[in-house]
C-alpha positions as CSV (number, residue, x, y, z in Angstrom):
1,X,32.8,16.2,-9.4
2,X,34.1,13.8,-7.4
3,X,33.2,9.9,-7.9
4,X,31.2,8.6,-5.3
5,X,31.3,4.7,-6.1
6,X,32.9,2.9,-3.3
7,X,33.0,-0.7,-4.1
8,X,34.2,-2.9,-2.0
9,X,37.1,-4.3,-2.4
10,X,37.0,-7.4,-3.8
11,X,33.6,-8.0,-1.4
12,X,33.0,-11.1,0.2
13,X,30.2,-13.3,-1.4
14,X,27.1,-14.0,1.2
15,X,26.6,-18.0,1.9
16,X,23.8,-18.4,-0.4
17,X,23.4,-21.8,-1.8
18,X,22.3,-22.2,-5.7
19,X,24.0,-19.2,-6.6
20,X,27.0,-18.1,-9.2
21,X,29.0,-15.2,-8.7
22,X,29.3,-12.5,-11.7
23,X,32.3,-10.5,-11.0
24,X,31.4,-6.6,-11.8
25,X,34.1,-3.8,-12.1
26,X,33.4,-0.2,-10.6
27,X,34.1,1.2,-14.3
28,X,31.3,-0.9,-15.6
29,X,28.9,1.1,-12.7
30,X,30.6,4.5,-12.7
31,X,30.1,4.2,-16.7
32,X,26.5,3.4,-15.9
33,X,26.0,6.3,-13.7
34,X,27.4,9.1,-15.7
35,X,26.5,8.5,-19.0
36,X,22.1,7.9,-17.4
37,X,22.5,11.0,-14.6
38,X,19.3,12.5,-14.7
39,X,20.0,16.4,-16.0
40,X,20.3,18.8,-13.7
41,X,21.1,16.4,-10.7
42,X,23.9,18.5,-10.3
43,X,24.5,21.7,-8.3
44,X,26.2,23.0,-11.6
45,X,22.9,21.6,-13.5
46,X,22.5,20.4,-16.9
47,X,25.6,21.5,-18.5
48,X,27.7,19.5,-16.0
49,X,27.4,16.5,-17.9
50,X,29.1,17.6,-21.1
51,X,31.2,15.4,-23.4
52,X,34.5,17.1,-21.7
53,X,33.0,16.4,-18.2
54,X,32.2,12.5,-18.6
55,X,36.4,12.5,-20.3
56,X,37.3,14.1,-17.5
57,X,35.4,11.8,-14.6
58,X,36.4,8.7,-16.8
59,X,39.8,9.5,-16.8
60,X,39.7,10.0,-12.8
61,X,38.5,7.0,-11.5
62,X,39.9,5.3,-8.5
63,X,41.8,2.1,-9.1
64,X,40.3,-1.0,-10.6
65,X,37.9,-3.0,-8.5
66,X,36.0,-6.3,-8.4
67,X,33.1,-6.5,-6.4
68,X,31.4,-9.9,-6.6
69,X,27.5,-10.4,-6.8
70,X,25.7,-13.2,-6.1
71,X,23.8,-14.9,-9.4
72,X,21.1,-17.8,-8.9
73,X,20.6,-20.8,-11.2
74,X,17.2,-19.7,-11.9
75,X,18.2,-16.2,-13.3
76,X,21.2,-17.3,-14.6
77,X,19.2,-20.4,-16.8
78,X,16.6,-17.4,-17.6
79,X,19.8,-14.6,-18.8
80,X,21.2,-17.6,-21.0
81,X,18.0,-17.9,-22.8
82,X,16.0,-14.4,-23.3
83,X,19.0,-12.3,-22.1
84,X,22.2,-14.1,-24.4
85,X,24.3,-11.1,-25.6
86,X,23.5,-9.3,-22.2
87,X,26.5,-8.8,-20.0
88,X,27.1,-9.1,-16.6
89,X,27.4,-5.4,-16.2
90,X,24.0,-4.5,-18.0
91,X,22.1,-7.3,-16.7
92,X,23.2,-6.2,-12.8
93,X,22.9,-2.5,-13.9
94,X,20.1,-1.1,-11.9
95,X,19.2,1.0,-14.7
96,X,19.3,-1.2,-17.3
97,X,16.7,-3.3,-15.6
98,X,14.5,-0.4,-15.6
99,X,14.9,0.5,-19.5
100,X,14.4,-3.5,-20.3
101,X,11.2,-3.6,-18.2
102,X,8.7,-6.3,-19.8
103,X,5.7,-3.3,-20.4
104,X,4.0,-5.0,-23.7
105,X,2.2,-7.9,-24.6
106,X,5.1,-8.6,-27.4
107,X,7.7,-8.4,-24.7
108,X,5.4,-11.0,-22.4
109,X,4.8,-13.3,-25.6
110,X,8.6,-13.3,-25.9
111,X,9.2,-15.0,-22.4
112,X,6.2,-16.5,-21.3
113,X,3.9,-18.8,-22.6
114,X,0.5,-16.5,-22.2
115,X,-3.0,-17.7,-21.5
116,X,-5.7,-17.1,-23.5
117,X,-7.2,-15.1,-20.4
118,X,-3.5,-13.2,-19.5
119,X,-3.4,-12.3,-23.5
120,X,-6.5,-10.5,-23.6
121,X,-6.1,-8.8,-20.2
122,X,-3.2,-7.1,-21.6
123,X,-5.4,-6.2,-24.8
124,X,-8.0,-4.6,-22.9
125,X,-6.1,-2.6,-20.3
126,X,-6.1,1.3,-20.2
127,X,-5.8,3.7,-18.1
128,X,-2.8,3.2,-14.6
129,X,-1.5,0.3,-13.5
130,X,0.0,-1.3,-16.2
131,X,2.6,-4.7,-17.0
132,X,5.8,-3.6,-15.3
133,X,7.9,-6.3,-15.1
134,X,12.1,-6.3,-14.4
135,X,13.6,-8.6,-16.6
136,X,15.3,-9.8,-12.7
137,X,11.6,-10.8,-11.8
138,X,10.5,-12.3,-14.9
139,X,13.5,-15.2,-14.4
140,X,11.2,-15.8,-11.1
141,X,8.3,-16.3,-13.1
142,X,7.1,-20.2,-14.5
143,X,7.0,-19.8,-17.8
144,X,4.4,-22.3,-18.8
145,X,1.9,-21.8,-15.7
146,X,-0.3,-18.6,-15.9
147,X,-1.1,-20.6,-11.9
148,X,2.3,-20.0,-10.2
149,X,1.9,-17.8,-7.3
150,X,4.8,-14.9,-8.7
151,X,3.1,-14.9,-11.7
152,X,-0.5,-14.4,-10.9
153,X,0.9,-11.2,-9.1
154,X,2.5,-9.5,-11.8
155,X,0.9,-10.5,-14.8
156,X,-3.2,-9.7,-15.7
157,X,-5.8,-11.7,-15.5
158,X,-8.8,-10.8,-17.4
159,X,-10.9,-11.0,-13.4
160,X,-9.3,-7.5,-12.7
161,X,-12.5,-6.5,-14.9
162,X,-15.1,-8.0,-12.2
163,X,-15.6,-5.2,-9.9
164,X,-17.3,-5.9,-6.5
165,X,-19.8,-4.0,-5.2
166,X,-17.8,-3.6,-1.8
167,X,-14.9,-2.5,-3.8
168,X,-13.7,1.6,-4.0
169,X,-10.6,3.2,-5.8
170,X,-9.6,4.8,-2.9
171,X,-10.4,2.0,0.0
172,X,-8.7,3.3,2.5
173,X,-10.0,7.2,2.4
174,X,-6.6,8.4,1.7
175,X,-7.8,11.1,-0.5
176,X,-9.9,12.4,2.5
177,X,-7.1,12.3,5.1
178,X,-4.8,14.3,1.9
179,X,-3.9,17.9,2.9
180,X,-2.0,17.7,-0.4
181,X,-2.1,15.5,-3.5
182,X,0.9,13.5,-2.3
183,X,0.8,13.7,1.4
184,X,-1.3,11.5,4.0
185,X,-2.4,12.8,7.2
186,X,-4.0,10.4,9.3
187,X,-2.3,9.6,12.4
188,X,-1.3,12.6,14.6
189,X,2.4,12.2,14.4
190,X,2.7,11.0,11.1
191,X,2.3,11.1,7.5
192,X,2.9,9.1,4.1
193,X,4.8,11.3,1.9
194,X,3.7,9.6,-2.1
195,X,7.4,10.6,-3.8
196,X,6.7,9.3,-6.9
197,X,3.8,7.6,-9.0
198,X,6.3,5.1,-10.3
199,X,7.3,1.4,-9.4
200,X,9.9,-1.2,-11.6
201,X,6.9,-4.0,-10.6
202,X,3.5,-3.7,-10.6
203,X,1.6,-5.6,-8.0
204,X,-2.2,-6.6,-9.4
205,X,-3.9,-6.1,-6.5
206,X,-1.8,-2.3,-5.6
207,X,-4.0,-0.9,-3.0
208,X,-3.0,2.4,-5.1
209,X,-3.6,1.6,-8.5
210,X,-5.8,4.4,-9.1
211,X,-2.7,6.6,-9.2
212,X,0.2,4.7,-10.3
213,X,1.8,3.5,-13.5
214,X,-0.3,6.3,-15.5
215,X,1.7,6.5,-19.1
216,X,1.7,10.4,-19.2
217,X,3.5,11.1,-15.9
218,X,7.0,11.0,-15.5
219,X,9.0,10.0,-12.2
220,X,11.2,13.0,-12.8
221,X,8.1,15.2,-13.1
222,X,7.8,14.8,-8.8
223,X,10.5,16.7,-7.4
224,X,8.5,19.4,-8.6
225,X,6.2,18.7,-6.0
226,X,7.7,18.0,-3.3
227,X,8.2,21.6,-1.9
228,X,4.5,22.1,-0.7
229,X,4.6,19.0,1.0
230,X,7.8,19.4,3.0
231,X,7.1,22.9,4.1
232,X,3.5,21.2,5.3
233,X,6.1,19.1,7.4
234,X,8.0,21.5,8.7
235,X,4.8,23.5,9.7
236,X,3.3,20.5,11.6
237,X,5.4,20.2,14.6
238,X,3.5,17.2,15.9
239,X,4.9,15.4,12.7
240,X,7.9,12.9,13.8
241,X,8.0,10.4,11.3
242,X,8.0,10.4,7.9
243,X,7.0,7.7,5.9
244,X,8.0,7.4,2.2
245,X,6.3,5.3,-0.2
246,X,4.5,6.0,-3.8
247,X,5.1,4.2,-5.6
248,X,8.5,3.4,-4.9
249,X,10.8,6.0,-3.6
250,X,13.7,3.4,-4.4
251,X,13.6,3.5,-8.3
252,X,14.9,7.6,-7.5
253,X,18.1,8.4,-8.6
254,X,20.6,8.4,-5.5
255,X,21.3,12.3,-5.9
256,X,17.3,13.0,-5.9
257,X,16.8,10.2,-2.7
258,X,20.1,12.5,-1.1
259,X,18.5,15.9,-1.8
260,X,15.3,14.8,-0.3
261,X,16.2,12.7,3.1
262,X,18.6,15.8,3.8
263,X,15.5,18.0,3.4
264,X,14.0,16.0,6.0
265,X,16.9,15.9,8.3
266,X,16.6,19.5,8.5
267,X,13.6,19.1,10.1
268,X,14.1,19.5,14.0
269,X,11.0,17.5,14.9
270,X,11.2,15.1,12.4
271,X,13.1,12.0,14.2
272,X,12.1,8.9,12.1
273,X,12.0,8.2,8.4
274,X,11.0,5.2,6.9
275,X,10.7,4.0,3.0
276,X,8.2,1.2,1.9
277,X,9.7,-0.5,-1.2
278,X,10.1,-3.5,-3.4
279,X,12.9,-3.2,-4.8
280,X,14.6,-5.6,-2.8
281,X,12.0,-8.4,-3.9
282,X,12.3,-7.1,-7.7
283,X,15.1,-4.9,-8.6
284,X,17.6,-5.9,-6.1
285,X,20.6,-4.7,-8.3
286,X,19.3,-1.3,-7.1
287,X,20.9,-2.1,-3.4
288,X,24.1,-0.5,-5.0
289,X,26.9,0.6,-2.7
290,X,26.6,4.2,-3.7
291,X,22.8,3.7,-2.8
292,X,24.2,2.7,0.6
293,X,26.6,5.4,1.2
294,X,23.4,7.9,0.7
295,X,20.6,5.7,3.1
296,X,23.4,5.6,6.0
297,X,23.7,9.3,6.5
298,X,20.6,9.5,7.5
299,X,19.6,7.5,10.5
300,X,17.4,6.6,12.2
301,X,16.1,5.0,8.8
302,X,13.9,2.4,8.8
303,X,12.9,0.1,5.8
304,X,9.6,-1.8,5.1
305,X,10.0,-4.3,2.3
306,X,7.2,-5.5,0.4
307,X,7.3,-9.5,0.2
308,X,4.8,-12.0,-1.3
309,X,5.7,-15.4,-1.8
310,X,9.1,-17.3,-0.9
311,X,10.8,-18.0,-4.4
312,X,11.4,-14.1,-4.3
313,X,14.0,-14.8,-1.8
314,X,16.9,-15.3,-4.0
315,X,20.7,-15.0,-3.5
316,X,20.3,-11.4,-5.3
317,X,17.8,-10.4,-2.4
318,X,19.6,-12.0,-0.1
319,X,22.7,-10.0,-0.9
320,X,20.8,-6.7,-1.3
321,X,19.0,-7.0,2.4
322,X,22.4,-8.2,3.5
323,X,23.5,-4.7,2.2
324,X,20.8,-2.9,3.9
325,X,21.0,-4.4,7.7
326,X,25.4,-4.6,7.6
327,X,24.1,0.2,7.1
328,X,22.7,-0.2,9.8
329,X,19.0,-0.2,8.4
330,X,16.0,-1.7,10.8
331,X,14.2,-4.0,8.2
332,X,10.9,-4.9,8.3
333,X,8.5,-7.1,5.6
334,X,5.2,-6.2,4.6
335,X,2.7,-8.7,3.0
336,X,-1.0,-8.8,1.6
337,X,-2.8,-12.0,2.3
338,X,-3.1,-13.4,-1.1
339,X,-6.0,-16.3,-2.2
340,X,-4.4,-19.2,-3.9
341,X,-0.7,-17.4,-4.0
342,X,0.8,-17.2,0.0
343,X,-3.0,-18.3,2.0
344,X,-1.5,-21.2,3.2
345,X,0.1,-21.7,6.4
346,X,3.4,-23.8,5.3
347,X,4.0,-21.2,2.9
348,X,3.8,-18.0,5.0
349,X,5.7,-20.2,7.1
350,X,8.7,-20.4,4.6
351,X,8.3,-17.3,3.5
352,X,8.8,-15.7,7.3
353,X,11.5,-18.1,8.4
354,X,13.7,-17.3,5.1
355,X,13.0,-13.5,5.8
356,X,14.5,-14.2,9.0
357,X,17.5,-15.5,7.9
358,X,17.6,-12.4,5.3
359,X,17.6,-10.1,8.8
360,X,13.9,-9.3,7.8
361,X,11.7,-8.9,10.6
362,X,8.0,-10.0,9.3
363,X,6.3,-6.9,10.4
364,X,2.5,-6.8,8.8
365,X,-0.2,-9.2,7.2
366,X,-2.6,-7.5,5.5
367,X,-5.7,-8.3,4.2
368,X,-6.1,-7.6,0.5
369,X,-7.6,-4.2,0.2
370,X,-11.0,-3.9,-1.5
371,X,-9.5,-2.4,-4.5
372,X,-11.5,-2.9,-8.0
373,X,-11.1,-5.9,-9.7
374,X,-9.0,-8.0,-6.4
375,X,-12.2,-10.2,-5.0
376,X,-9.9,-13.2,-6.8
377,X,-7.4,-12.3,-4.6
378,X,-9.3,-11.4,-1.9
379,X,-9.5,-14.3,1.2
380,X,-11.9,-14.4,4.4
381,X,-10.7,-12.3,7.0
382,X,-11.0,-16.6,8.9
383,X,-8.1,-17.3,6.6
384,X,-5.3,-15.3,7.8
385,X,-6.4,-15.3,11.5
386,X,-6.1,-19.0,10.4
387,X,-2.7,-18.7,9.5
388,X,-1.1,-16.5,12.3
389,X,-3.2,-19.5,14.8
390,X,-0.3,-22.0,12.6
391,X,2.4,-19.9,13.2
392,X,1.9,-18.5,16.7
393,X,4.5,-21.4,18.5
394,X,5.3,-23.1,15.5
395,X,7.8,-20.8,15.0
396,X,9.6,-18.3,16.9
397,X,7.8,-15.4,17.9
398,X,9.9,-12.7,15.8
399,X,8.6,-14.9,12.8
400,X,4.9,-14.4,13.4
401,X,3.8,-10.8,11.8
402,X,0.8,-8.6,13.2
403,X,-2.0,-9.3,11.0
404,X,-4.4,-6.3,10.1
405,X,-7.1,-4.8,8.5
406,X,-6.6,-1.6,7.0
407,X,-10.2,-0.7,8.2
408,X,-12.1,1.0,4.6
409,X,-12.3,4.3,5.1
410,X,-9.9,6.2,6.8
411,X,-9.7,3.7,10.2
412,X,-6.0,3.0,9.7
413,X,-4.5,-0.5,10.6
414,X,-6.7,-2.3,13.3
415,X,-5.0,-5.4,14.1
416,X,-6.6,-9.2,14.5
417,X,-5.8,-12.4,16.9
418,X,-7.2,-15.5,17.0
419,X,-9.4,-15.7,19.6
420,X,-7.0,-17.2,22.5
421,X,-9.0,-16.2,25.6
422,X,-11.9,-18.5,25.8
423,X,-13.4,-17.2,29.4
424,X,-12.8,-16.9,32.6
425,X,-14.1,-19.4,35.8
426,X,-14.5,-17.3,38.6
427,X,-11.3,-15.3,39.0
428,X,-9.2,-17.4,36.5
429,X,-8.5,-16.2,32.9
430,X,-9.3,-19.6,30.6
431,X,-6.5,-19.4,27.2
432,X,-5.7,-21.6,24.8
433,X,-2.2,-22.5,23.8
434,X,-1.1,-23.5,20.2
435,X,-1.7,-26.8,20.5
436,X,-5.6,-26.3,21.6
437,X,-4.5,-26.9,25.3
438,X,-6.6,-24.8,27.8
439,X,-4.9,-23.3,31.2
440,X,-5.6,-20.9,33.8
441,X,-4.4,-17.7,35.0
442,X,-5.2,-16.3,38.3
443,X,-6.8,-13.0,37.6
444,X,-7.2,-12.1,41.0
445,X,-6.3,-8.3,40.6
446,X,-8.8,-8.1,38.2
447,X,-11.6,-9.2,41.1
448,X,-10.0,-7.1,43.3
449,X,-10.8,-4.1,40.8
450,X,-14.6,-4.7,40.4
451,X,-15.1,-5.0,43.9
452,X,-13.3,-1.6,44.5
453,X,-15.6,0.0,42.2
């Protein structure tokens, strides 16, 4: 088995103010990787990765490498405290974020100061969505306000058990627009492919938390499933673009994210794939350079990244989308319109512009679904058209993202404006401009039509 790690050498930090370096070898990852391979991963299977075997690939590595990653004050005041006899190579070991997750309400005593309201949340909860929290993330969080924006998205709140009348487990009709449990139909030349139930981060107001984060299933368990769904693919030739999402198909091993984008490839018709993730935002050590060696092989990829609130773009994100765009990787962000955590106009402003500078495009705003127990999060549908009025020539126009509704249902995304026309006087289109400024357009074609008809 060969070793596919190919740090670079001695890589060059990004420009990222407020941030440390921590120097990481390619031993300390290739060390990670062999001794946590999921079984069977390899074409020999389970037996591959015997005592002898892992000797063998030690003793084989290439030559020593550095590769530098970037470390903010925040996480690296937060490591110093909670996180003391961690080393750099755990702490930026994808997979060691994933085993330390914060999933209890011990582990969230143990770094935050809890509410009275966040405490018995956490004691009341059963059933999916549960406290999923990379040890990365928590360093975002404020550790004395149960108010600061990150934190109110991650952690419970005790108004998840106020359900709405208008609200539905299933807003969006996926199940009715399912030809298989994890596989969405609803456009004609596309589907959502779910890959797996599993995310490093739950979101409180996941517009799937019906499904994900249940304690009996397994991430592994999926691969499993994926057969029935791919030959549905391949049986559809109207199907050219495959979206990927879940959960999120970035916390797969690199060998089982290979295996299935080559599936895909082999697809004639299919000619786009995308993935929706998080990681970026929450588990950026995942944005490995092996990880990178597997995503490039298979363009045209596209990647939609899940962003909230602008203290998530740290130097570690920064260095993980930097990853990501230098493959060759279109990247997109996608963000729910959240009351009293982004609903504010110099915020999504700063949260768009930093994007930017991360080669994010800001794609989508979406209005919080009606999902049970999210009318706290929940904002008028006035509130983000609102916002995109404060953007629109306030910033440049690759900063200003579509806002939409995903219409309840089954109606798919159905995008909003604020309302810029304002009439018309005679053949002349009236408009208003950012700054409230009404001008004219000669609409004369448009005269010309009606009096064709």
């Amino acid at each position: 088995m060969e070793n596919n790690i190919s740090l670079e050498e001695q890589e060059q930090p990004p420009s990222t103010p407020a941030a440390r370096f921590v120097t990481v070898s390619n031993a300390n990852v290739a060390e990670s990787l062999i001794d946590f391979a999921d079984e069977g991963e390899s074409p020999q299977g389970k037996a591959f990765y015997t005592p002898e075997v892992k000797d063998r690939q030690r003793s084989s590595r290439p030559a020593f490498r550095r590769t530098l990653l970037p470390q903010s004050e925040k996480i690296a005041s937060f490591r110093k405290r909670f996180y003391p006899d961690i080393s750099d190579g755990q702490w930026t070991d994808w997979r060691w974020q994933l085993r330390s997750r914060i999933t209890s309400l011990k582990d969230l005593e143990r770094v935050l100061r809890l509410s009275d309201d966040e405490r018995n949340a956490v004691l009341r909860h059963q059933g999916p969505l549960p406290v999923s929290i990379t040890p990365y993330y928590a360093a975002l969080l404020d550790v004395d306000d149960p108010l600061q924006p990150l934190r109110r998205s991650v952690v419970m709140s005790e108004k998840e058990y106020h359900i709405s009348p208008e609200e539905s487990a299933d807003p969006l009709g996926e199940e009715h627009d399912s030809p298989l449990p994890n596989l969405v139909h609803r456009y004609p030349d596309r589907v959502l492919f779910l890959v797996t139930p599993f995310c490093s981060v739950y979101c409180r107001y996941c517009t799937r938390s019906r499904m994900v984060g249940r304690q009996h299933e397994r991430p592994q368990t999926m691969p499993a499933l994926w057969g029935a769904a791919i030959h549905y693919i391949e049986s559809h030739s109207e199907i050219r673009d495959v979206l990927l999402s879940g959960g999120d198909p970035l916390t797969l091993s690199d060998n089982r994210l290979d295996r299935l984008l080559q599936r895909l490839r082999r697809i004639p018709h299919v000619e786009v794939i995308r993935i929706g993730s998080k990681v970026p935002a929450v588990l950026p050590y995942r944005i490995t350079p092996s990880l990178i060696n597997v995503l490039r092989r298979y363009h045209p990829l596209y990647m939609s990244i899940h962003f909230t609130h602008p203290d998530e773009l740290t130097a570690e994100t920064a260095h993980a989308c930097g990853r990501l765009a230098d493959a060759g990787i279109p990247l997109g962000s996608q963000t729910v319109l959240l009351k009293g955590i982004n609903d504010d106009v110099q915020i999504m402003r700063r949260l768009n512009q930093g994007l930017m500078k991360l080669r994010v495009r800001p794609y989508y705003l979406y209005q919080c679904d009606p999902v049970p127990g999210t009318s706290h999060f929940r904002t008028s549908v006035q509130k983000g058209l609102e916002i995109i009025a404060g953007l629109r020539g306030h910033t440049s126009g690759y900063a200003v993202p579509h806002f939409v509704i995903d219409a309840p249902g089954g109606g798919g995304k159905i995008p909003l404006l604020p309302d810029y026309v304002i009439g018309r006087d005679g053949c002349d289109i009236l408009m208003r401009n950012y700054e409230g400024q009404v001008f004219r357009y000669p609409d004369t074609l448009a005269a010309n039509d009606e009096e064709g008809k």
